[in-house]
MARSE-944891 format. One record per residue (C-alpha): residue number from 1; x, z, y. Coordinates in steps of 0.25 Angstrom, whole numbers. Each point is the difference from the previous one (the first is absolute). Example, Ala and Ser with C-alpha at 12.3 -4.5 7.8 and 13.67 -1.06 7.14 Angstrom:
2
ATOM    k     xx     zz     yy
ATOM    1     49     31    -18
ATOM    2      6     -2     14
***
This chain:
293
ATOM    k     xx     zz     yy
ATOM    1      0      0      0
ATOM    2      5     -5     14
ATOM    3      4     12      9
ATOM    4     -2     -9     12
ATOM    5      8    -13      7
ATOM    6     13      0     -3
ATOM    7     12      4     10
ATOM    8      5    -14      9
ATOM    9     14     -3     -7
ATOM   10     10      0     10
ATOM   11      3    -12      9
ATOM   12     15     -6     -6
ATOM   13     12     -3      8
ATOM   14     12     -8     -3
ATOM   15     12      8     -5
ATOM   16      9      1      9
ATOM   17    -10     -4     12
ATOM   18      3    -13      3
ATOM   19      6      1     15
ATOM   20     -3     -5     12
ATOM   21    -13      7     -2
ATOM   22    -13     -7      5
ATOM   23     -9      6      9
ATOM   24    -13     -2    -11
ATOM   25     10      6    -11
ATOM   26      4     12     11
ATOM   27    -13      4      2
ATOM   28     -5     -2    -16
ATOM   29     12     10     -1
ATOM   30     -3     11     10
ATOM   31    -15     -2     -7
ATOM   32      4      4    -11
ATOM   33     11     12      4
ATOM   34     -9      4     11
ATOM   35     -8      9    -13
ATOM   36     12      6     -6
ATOM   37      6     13     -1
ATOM   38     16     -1      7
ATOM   39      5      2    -14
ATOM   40     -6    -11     -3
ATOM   41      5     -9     11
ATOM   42     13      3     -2
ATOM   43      0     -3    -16
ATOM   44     -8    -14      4
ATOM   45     11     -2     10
ATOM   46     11      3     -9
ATOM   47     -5    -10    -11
ATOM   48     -4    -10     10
ATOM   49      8     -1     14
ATOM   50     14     -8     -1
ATOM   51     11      7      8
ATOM   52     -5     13      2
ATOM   53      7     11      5
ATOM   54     -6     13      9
ATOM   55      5      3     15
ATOM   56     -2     14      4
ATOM   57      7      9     10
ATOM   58     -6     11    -10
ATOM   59    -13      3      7
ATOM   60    -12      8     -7
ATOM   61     -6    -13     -6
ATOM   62     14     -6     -3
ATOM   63      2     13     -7
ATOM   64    -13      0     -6
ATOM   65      3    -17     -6
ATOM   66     15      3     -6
ATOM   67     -6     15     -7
ATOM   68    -12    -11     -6
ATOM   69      8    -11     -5
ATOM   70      9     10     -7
ATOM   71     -9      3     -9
ATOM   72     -7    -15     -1
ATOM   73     13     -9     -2
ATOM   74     16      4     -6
ATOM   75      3     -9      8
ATOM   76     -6      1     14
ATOM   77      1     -9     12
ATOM   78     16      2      6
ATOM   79      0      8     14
ATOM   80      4     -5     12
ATOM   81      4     10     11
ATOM   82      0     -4     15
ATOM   83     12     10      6
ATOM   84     -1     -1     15
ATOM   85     10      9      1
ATOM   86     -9     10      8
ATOM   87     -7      6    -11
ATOM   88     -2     15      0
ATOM   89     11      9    -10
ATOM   90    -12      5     -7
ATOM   91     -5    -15     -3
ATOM   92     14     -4     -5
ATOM   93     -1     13    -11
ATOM   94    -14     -5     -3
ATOM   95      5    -13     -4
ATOM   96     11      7    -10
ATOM   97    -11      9     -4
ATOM   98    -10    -14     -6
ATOM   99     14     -5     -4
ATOM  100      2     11    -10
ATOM  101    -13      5     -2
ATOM  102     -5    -16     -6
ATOM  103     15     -4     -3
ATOM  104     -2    -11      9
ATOM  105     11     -8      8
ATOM  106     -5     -3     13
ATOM  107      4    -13      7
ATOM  108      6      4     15
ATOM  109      0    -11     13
ATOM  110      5      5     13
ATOM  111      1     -7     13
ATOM  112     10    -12     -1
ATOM  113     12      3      1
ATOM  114      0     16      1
ATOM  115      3     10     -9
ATOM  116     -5      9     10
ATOM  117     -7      4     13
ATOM  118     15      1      9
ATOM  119      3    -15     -7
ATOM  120    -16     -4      6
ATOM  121      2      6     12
ATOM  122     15     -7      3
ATOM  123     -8    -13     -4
ATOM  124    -13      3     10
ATOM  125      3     10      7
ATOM  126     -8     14      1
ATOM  127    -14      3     -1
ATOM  128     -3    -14     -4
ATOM  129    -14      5     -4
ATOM  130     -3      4     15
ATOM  131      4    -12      6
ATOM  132     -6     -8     -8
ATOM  133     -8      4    -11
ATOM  134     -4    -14     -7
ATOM  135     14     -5      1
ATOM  136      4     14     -7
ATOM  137    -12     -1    -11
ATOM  138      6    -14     -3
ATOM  139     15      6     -3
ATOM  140     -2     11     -6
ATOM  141    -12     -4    -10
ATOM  142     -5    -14      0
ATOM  143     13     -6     -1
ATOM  144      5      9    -10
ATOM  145    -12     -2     -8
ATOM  146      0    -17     -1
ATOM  147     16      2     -5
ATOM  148     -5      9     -9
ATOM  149    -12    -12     -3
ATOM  150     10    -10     -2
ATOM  151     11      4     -6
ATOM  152    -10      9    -12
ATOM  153     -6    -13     -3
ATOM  154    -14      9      6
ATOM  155    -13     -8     -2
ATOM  156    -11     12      4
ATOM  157      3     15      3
ATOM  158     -8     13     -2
ATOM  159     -4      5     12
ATOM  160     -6     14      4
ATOM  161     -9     -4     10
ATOM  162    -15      6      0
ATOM  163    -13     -5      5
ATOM  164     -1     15      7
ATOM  165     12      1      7
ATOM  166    -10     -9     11
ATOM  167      6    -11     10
ATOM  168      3    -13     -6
ATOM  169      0      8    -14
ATOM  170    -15      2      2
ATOM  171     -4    -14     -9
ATOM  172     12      3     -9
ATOM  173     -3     -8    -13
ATOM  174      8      3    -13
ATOM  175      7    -15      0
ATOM  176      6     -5     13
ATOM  177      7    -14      2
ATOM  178      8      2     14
ATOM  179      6    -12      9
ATOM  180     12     -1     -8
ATOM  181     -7     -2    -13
ATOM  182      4     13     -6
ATOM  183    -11      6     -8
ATOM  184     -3     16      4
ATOM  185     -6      9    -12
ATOM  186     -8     12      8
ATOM  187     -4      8    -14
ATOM  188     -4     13      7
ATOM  189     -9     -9     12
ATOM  190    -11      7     -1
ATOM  191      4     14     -3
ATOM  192     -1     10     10
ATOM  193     10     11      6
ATOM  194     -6     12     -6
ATOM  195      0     -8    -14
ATOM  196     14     -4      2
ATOM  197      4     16      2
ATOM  198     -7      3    -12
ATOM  199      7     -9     -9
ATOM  200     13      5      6
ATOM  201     -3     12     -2
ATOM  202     -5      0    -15
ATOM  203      8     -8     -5
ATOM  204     13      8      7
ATOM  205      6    -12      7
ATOM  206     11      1      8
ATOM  207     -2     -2     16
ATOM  208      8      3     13
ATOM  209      2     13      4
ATOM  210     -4     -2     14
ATOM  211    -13      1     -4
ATOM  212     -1     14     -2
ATOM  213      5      1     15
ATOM  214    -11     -5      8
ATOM  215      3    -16     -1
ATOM  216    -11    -10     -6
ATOM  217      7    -11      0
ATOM  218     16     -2     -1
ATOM  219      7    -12      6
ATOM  220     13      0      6
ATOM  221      3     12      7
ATOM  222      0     -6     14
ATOM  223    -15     -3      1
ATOM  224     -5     11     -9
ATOM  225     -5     12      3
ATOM  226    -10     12     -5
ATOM  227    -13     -4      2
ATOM  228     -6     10     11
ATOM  229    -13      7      1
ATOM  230    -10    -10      1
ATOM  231      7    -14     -5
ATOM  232     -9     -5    -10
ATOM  233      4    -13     -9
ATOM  234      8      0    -13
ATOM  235     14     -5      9
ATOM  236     -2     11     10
ATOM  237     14      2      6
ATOM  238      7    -14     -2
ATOM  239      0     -9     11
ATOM  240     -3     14     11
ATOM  241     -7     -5     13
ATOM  242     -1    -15     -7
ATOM  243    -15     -1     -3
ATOM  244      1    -15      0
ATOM  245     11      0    -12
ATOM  246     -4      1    -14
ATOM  247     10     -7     -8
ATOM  248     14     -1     -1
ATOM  249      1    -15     -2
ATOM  250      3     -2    -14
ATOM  251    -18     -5      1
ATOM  252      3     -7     11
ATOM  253     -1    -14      2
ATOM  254     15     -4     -6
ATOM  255      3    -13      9
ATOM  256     -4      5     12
ATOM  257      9     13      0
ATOM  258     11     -9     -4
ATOM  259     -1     -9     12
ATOM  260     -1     10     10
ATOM  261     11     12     -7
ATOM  262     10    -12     -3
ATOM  263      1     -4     16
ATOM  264     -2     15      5
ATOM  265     12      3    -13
ATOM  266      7    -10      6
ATOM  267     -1      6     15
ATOM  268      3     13     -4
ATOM  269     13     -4     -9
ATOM  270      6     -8     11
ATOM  271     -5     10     13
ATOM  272      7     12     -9
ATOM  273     12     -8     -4
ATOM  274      1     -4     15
ATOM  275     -2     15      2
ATOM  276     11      4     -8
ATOM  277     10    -11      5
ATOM  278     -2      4     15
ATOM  279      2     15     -5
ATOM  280     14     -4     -7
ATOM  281      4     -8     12
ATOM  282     -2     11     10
ATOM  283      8      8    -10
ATOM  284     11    -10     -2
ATOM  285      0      0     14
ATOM  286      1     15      4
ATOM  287     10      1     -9
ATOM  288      9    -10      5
ATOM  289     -1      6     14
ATOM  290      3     14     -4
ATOM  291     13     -5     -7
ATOM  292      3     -7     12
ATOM  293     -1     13      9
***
């Protein structure tokens, strides 16, 4: 005796998907993810997408994706580290921490060219994020993160972007195609904050320590602060007294913060390096007058 219609079969794709990725097969895609637990995403995702690999600058919901496909995969999707060489202390020991806890190696891009912030800062000059902050937001992650592309082989990333975290998250779907053609995987898209502290909680996954200390979000230590009495939103603190800024760059449109950091990079090479010449000159110079005294 029939208990009732049987279940749809799941819709089939192509292993691996076939890319570029049409807009029909994108959305046929998302249809389908779009009823699925994040577990769930991440095992299709594993047996479906070509060239995955997982960006994270070990936020909750970066956390909450590695913790997840160590227990769906032996062999999860590599990690790929933007350092941009301003990182908290405490976010540098977290990264050992996932490092040891999930045996994991981590793949690390930094700025080009520098092994640290002095080696930035003798390239662009000091405070570059004050000066100019899309130009800074080019250096230190976008570029970093495109060597990384090309140079991984890297056809889609998992992202730890949620629908909640509002701004141009708010229509977040769980599979993204971006200017470039580089397919972004938002497993956790519609979880929210509260859910993603639970599962950090019960499932004793390592996070930054700043978050004990009043911080609700943790980017680089120059534009992060504790969130006050009052801030509301999931990145309270980052971006302080920026209400307009909600990304960092890496979900911006590629080509377009190429074009304008590449001239302004440029400009600000060549105006420090003129900067440093006329500084060696005047030494030079006051040098040659005292040993003439």
């Amino acid at each position: 005796m029939s208990n009732g219609p049987a279940a749809p079969a799941a819709p089939t794709f192509s292993k691996p998907l076939q890319l570029p990725i049409s807009e029909e097969e994108l959305k046929r895609i998302n249809d389908y993810l779009r009823n699925l637990t994040p577990e769930e995403i991440l095992s299709w995702a594993v047996e479906h997408v070509p060239g995955l690999f997982q960006t994270t600058a070990f936020g909750l919901t970066g956390l909450v994706a590695i913790d997840m496909l160590s227990k769906i995969t032996q062999n999860p999707p590599p990690l790929i580290f933007v350092d941009t060489l301003y990182h908290f202390p405490e976010t540098y020991e977290l990264v050992e921490d996932v490092k040891r806890r999930y045996g994991r190696d981590v793949h690390v891009y930094k700025p080009e060219g520098c092994a640290d912030a002095t080696e930035f800062e003798k390239q662009y000059g000091e405070k570059l994020w004050e000066r100019d902050e899309e130009t800074y937001d080019f250096a230190v992650k976008v570029e970093p993160a495109r060597r990384a592309y090309d140079e991984l082989g890297v056809k889609a990333v998992i992202t730890g972007r949620r629908a909640s975290q509002g701004a141009d998250r708010a229509n977040l779907q769980p599979l993204e195609v971006d200017s470039t053609g580089l397919l972004k995987l938002n497993p956790l898209f519609a979880w929210t904050f509260p859910i993603v502290e639970w599962y950090i909680k019960e499932n004793d996954v390592p996070r930054n320590k700043l978050l004990d200390q009043g911080y609700r979000s943790v980017g680089d230590w120059h534009s992060t602060q504790k969130s006050g009495n009052g801030d509301s939103g999931e990145r309270a603190g980052r971006w302080a007294g920026k209400a307009d800024k909600t990304e960092c760059g890496l979900h911006k449109d590629y080509f377009a913060m190429k074009a304008a950091a590449r001239k302004k990079l440029d400009q600000v090479s060549q105006d420090h390096s003129a900067a440093t010449e006329q500084h060696s000159n005047v030494t030079a110079t006051l040098a040659a007058v005292e040993a003439s005294a």
